[in-house]
N, CA, C and O atoms as CSV, one atom per row, in Angstrom:
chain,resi,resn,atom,element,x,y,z
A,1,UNK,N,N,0.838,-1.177,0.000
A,1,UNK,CA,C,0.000,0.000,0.000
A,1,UNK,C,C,0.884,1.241,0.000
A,1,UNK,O,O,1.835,1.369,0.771
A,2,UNK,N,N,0.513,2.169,-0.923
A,2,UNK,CA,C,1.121,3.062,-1.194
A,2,UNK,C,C,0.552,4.555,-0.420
A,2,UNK,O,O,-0.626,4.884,-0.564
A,3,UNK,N,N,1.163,5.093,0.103
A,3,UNK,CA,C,0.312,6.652,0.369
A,3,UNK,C,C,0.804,7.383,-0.743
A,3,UNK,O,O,1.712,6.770,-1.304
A,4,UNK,N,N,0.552,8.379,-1.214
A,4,UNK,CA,C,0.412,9.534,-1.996
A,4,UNK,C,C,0.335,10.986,-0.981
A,4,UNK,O,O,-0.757,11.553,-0.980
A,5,UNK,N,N,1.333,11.532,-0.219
A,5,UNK,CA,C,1.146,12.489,0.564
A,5,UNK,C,C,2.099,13.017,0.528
A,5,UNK,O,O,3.132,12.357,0.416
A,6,UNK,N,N,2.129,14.061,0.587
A,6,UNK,CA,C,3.138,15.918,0.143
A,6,UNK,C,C,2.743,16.405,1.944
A,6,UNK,O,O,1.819,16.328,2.755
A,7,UNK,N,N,4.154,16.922,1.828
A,7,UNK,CA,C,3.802,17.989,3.534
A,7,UNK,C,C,2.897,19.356,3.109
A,7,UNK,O,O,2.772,20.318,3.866
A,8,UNK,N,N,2.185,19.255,1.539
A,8,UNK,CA,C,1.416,20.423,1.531
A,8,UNK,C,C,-0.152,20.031,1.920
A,8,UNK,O,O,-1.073,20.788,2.227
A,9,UNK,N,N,-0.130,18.278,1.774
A,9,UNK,CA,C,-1.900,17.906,1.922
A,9,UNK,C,C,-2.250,18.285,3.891
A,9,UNK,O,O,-3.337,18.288,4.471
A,10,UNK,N,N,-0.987,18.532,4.398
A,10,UNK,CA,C,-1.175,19.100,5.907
A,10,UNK,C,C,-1.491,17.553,6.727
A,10,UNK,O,O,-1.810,17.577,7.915
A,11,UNK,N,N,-1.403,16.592,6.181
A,11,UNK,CA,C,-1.011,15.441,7.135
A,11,UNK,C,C,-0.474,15.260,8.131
A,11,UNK,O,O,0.734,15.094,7.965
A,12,UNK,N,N,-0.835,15.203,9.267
A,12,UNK,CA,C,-0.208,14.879,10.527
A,12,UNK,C,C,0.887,13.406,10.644
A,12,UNK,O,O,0.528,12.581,9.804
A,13,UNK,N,N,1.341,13.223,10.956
A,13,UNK,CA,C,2.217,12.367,11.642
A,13,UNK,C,C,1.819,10.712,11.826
A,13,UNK,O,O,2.108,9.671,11.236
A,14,UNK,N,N,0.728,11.219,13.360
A,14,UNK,CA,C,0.331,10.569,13.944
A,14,UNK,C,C,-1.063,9.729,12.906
A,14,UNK,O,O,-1.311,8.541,13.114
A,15,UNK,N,N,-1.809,10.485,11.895
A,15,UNK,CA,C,-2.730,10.183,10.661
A,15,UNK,C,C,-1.881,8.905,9.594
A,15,UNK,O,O,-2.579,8.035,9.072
A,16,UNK,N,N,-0.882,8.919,9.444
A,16,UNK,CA,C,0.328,8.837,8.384
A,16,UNK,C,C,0.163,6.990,9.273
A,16,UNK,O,O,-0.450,5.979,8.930
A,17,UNK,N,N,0.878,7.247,10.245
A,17,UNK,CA,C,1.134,5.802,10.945
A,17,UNK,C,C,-0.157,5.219,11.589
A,17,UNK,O,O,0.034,4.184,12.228
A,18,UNK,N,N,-1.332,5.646,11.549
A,18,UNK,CA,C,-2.736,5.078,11.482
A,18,UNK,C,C,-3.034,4.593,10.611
A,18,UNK,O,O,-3.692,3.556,10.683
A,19,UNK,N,N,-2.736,5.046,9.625
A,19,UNK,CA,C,-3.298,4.513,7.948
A,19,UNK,C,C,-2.216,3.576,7.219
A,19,UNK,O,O,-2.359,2.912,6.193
A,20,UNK,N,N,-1.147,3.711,8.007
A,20,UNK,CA,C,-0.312,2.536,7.365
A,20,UNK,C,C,0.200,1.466,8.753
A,20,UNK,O,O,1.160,0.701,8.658
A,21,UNK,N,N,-0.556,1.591,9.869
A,21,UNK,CA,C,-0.709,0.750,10.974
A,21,UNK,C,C,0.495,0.042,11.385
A,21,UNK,O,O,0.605,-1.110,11.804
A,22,UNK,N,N,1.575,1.139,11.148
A,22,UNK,CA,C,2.999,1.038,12.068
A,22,UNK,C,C,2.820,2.019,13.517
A,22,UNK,O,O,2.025,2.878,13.900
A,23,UNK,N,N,3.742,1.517,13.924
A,23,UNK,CA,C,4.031,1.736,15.410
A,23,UNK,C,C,4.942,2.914,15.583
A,23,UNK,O,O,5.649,2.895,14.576
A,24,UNK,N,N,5.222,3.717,16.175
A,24,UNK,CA,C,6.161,4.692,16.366
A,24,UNK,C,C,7.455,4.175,16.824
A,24,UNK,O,O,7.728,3.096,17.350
A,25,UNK,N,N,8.310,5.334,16.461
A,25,UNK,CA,C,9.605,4.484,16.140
A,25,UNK,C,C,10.132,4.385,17.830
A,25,UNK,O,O,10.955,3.501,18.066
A,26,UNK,N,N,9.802,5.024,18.673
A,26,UNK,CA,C,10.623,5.319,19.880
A,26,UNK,C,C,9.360,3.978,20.763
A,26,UNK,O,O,9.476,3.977,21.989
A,27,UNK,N,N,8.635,3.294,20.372
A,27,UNK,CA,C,7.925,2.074,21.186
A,27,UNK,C,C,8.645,1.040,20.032
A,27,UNK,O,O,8.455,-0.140,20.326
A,28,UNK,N,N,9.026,1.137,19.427
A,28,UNK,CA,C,9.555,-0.171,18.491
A,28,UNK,C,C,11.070,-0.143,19.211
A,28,UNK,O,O,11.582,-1.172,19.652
A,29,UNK,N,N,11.579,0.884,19.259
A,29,UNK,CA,C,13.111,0.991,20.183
A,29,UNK,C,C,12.600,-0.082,21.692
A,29,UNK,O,O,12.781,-1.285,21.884
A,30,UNK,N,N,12.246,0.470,22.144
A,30,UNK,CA,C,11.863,0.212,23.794
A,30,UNK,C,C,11.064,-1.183,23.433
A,30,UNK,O,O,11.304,-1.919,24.390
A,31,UNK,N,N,10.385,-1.759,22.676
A,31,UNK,CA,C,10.333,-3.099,22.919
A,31,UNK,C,C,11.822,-3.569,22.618
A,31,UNK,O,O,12.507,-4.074,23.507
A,32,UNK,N,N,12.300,-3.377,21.298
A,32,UNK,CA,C,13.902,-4.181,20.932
A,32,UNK,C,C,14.633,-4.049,22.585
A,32,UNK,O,O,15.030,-5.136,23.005
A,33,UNK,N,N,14.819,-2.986,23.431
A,33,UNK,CA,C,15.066,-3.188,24.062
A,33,UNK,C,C,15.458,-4.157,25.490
A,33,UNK,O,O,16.401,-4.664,26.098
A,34,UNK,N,N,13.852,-3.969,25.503
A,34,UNK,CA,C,13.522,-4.797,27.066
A,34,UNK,C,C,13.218,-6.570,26.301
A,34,UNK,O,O,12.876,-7.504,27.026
A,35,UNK,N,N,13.417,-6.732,24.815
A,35,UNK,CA,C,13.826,-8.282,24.466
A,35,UNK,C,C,15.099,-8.402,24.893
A,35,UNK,O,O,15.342,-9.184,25.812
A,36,UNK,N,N,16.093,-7.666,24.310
A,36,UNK,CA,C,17.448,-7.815,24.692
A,36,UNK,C,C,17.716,-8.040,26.184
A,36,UNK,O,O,18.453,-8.845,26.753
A,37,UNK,N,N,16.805,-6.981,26.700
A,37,UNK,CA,C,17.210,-7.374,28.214
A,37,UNK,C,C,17.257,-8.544,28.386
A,37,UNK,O,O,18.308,-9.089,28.722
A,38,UNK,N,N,16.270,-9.125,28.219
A,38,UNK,CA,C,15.868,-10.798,28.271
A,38,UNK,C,C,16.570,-11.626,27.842
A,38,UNK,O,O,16.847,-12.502,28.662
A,39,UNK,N,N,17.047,-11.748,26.756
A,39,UNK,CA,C,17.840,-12.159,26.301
A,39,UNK,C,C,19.214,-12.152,27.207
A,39,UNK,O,O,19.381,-13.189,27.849
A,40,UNK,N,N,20.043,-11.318,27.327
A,40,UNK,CA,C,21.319,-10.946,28.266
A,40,UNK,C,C,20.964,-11.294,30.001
A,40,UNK,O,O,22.060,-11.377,30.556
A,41,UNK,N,N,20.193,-11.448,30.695
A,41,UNK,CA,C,19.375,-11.935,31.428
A,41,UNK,C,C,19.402,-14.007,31.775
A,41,UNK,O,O,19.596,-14.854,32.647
A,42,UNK,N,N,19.060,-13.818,30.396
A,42,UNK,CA,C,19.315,-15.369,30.395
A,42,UNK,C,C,20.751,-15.903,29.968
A,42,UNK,O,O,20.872,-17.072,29.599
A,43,UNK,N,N,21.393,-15.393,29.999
A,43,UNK,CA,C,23.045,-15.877,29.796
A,43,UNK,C,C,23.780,-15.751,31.252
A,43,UNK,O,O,23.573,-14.907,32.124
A,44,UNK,N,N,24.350,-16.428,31.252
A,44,UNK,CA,C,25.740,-17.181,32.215
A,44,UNK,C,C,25.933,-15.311,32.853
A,44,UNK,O,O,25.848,-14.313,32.138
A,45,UNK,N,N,26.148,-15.335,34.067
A,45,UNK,CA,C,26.551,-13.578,34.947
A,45,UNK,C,C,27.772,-13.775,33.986
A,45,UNK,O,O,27.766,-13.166,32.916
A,46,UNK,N,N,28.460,-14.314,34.200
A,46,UNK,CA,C,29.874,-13.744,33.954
A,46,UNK,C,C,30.072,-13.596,32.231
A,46,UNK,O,O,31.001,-13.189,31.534
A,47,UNK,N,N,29.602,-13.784,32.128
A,47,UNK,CA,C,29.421,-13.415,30.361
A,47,UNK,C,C,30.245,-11.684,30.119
A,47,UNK,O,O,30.620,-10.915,31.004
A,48,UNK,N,N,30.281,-11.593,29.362
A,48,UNK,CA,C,30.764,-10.253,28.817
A,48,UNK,C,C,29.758,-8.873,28.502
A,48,UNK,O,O,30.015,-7.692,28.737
A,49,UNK,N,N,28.905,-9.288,28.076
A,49,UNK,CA,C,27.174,-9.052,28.078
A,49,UNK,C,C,26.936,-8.394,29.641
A,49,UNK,O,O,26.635,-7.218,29.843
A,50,UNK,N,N,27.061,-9.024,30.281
A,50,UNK,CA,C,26.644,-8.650,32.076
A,50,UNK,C,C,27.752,-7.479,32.208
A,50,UNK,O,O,27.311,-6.344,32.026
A,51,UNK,N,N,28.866,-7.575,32.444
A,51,UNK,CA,C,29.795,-6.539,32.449
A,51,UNK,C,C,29.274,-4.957,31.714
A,51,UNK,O,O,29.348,-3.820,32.179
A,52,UNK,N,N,28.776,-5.416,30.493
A,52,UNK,CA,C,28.490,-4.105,29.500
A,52,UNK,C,C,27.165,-3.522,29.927
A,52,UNK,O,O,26.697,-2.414,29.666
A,53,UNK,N,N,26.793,-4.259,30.458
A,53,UNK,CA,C,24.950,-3.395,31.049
A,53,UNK,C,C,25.420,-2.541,32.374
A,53,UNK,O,O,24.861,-1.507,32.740
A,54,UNK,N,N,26.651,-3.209,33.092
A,54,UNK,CA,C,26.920,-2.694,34.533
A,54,UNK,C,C,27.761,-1.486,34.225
A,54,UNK,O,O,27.886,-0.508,34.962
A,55,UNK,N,N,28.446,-1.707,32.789
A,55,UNK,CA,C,29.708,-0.457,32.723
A,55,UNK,C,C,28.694,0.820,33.266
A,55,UNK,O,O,27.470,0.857,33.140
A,56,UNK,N,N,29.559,1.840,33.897
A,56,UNK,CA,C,29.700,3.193,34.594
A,56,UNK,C,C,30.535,4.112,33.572
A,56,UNK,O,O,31.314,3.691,32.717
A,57,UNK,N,N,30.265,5.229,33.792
A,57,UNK,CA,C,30.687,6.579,32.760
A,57,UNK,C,C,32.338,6.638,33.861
A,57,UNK,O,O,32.282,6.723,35.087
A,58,UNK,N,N,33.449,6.582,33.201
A,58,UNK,CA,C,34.878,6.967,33.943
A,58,UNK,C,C,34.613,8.233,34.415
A,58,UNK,O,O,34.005,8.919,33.594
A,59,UNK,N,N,34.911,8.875,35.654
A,59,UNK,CA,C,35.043,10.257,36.240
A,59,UNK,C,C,36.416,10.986,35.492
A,59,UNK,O,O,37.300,10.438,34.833
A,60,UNK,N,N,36.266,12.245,35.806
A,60,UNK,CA,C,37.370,12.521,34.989
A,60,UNK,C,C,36.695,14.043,34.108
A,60,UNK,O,O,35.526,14.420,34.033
A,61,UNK,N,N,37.817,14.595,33.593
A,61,UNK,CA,C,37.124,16.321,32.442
A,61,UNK,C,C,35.645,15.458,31.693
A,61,UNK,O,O,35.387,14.261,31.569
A,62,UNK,N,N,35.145,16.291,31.432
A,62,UNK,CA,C,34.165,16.125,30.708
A,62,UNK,C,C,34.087,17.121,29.645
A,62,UNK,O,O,34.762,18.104,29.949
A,63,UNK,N,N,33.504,17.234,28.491
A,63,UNK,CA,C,33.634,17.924,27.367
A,63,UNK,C,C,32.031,18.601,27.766
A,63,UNK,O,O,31.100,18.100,28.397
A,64,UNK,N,N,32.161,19.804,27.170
A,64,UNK,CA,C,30.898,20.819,26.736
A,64,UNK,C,C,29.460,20.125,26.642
A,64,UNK,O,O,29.806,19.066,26.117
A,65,UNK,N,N,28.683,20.066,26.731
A,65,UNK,CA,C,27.011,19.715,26.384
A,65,UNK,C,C,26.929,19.019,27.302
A,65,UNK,O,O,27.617,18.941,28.320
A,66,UNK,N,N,25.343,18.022,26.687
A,66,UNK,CA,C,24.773,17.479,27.747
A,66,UNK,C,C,25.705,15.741,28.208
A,66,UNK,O,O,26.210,14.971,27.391
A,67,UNK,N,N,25.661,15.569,29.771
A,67,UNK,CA,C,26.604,14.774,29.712
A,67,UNK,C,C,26.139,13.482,28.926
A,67,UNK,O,O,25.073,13.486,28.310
A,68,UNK,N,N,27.088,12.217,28.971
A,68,UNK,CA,C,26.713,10.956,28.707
A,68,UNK,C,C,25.968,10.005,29.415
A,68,UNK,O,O,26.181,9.836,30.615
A,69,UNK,N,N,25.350,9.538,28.976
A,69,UNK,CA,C,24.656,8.363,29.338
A,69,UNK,C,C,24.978,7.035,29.536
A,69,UNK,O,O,25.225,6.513,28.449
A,70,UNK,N,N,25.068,6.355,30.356
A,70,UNK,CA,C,24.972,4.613,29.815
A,70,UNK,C,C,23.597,4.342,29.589
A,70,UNK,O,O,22.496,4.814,29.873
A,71,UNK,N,N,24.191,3.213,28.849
A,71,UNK,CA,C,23.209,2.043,28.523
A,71,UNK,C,C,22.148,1.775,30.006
A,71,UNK,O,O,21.006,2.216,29.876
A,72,UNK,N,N,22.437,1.171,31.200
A,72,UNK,CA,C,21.772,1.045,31.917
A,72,UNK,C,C,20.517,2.813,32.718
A,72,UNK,O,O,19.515,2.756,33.431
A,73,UNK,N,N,20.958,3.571,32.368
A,73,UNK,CA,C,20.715,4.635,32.823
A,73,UNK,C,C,19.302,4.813,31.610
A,73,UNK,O,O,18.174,5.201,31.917
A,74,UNK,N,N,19.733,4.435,30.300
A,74,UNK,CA,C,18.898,5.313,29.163
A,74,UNK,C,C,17.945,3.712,29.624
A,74,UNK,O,O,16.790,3.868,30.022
A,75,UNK,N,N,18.304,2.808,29.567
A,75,UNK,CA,C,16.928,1.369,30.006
A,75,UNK,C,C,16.437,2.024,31.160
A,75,UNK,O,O,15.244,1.890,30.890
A,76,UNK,N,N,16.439,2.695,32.355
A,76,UNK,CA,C,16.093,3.147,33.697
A,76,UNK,C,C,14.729,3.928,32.877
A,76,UNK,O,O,13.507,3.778,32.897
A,77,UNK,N,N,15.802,4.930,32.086
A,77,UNK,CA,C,14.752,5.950,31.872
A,77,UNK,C,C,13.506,4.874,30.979
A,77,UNK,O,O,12.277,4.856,31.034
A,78,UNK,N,N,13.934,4.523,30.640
A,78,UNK,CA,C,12.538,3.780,29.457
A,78,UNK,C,C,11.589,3.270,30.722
A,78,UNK,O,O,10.671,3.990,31.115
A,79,UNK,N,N,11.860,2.021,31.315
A,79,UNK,CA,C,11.382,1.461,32.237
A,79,UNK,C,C,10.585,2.756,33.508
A,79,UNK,O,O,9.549,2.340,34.027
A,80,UNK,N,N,10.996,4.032,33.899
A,80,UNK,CA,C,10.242,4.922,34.321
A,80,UNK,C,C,9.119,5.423,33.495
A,80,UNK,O,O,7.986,5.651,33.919
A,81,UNK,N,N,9.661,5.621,31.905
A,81,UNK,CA,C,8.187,6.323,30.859
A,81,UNK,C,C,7.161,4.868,31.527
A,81,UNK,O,O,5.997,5.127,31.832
A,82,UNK,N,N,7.521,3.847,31.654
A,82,UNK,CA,C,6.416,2.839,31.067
A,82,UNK,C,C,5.759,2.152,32.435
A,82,UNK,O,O,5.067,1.136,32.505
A,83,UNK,N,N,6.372,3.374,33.898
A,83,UNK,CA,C,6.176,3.503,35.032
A,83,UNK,C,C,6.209,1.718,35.737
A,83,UNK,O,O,5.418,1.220,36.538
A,84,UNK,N,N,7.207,1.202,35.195
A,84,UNK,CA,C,8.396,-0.012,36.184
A,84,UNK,C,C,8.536,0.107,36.466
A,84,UNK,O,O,9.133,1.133,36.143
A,85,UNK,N,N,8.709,-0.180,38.089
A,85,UNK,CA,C,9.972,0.115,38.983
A,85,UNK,C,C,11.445,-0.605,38.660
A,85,UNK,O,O,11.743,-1.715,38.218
A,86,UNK,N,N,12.142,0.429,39.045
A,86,UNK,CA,C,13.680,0.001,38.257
A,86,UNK,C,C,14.194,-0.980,39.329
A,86,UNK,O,O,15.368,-1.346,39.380
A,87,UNK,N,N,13.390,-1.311,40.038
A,87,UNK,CA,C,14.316,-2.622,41.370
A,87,UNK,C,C,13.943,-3.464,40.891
A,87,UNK,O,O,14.728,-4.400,41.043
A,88,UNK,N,N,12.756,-3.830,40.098
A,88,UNK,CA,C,12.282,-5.216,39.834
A,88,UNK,C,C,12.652,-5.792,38.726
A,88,UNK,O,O,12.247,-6.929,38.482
A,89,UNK,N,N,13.930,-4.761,37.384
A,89,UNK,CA,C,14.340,-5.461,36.254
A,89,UNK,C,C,14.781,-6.903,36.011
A,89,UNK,O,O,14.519,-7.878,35.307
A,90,UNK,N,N,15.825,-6.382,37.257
A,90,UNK,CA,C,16.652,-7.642,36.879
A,90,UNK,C,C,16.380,-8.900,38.063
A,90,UNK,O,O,16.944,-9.988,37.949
């Protein structure tokens, strides 16, 4: 199925992914996510995998803007939008 739509017919967004009955891209992220969790979850602790969810940002200068994130911090935040408590992930 094809749409036929110009940003002049004034189409919304949210109209666009109704009519072609996809999902928004930032709930398609956050499921891939919390599979992976699962996935890494079910492997051996000492795996290499376990290490990389636990890594911490090194202290130390930091450069200009907003700071960095880990991986476990940006899953926190998801798991708060979708109002989880972050004790019960793992």
């Amino acid at each position: 199925m094809f749409l036929v739509v110009t940003w002049k017919d004034g189409v919304t967004n949210a109209e666009v992914l109704s009519l072609t009955g996809q999902m928004r891209l930032q709930n398609v992220i956050g499921e891939r996510r919390f599979w992976f969790v699962g996935h890494i979850l079910q492997i051996a602790p000492e795996h290499l995998a376990h290490s990389a969810m636990d890594w911490t940002l090194a202290d130390g200068r930091r450069r200009r803007g907003r700071p960095k994130k880990s991986w476990q911090s940006t899953f926190l935040d998801h798991l708060q939008a979708r109002r989880i408590s972050g004790v019960r992930w793992r």
